[in-house]
C-alpha positions in Angstrom: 66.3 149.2 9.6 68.4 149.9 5.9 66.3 150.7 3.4 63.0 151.2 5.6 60.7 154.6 5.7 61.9 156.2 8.5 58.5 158.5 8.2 56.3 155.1 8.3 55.3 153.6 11.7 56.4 149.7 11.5 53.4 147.4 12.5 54.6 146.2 15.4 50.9 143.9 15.4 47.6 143.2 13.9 45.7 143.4 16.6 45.7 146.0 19.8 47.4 145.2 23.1 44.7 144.7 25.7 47.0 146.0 28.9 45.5 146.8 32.5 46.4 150.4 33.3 46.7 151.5 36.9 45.0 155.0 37.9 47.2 157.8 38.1 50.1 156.1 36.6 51.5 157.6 33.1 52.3 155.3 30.0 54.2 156.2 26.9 53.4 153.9 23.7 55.7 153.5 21.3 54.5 155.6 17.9 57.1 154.0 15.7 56.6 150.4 15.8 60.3 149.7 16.8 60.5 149.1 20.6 61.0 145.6 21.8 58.6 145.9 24.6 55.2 146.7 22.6 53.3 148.5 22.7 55.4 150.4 25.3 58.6 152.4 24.2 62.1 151.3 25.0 63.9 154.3 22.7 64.0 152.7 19.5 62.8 156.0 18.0 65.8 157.7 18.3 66.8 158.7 14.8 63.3 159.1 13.5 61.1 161.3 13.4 58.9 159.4 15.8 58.5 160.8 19.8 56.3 158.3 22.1 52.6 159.3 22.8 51.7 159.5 26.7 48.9 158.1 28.2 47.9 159.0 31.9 45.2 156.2 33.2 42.6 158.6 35.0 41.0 154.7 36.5 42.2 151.5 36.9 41.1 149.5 33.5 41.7 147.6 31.0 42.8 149.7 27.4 43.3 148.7 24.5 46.9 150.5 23.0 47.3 150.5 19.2 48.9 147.7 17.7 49.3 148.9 13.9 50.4 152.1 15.1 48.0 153.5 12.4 45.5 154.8 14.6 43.5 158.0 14.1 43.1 157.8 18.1 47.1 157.7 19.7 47.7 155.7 21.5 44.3 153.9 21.6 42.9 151.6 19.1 40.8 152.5 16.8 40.2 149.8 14.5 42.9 150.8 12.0 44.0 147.4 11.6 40.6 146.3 10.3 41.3 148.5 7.1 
């Protein structure tokens, strides 16, 4: 992590995780691109700047998290990684 912008999101992919969600249940997604179990957080943040989004699934579904963590949308894709 030397020599990185910690006020940057890494991206952690170029494509969105497609993930089945479970009504009810919360998720938190990882905003900073670090966390080893994408696109979920695992507390790599700490030291940045970066907190993890939550997500509470109101039906059981498939959703589509950001990838490139440049969504306008957090924590859902929103095509960012098109541009």
């Amino acid at each position: 992590m030397e020599g990185e912008n910690m006020s940057e999101p890494v991206r952690a992919s170029d494509v969105p995780f497609g993930v089945e969600v479970e009504a009810g249940k919360r998720y938190f997604w990882c905003a900073c691109g670090r966390s080893q179990t994408q696109p979920f957080c695992d507390g790599s943040h700490k030291g940045t700047e970066f907190v993890p989004v939550k997500y509470e699934a109101d039906e059981t579904t498939l959703v589509f998290f950001c990838g490139c963590k440049s969504t306008n949308n957090p924590p859902l894709c929103d095509g960012s990684h098109n541009k």
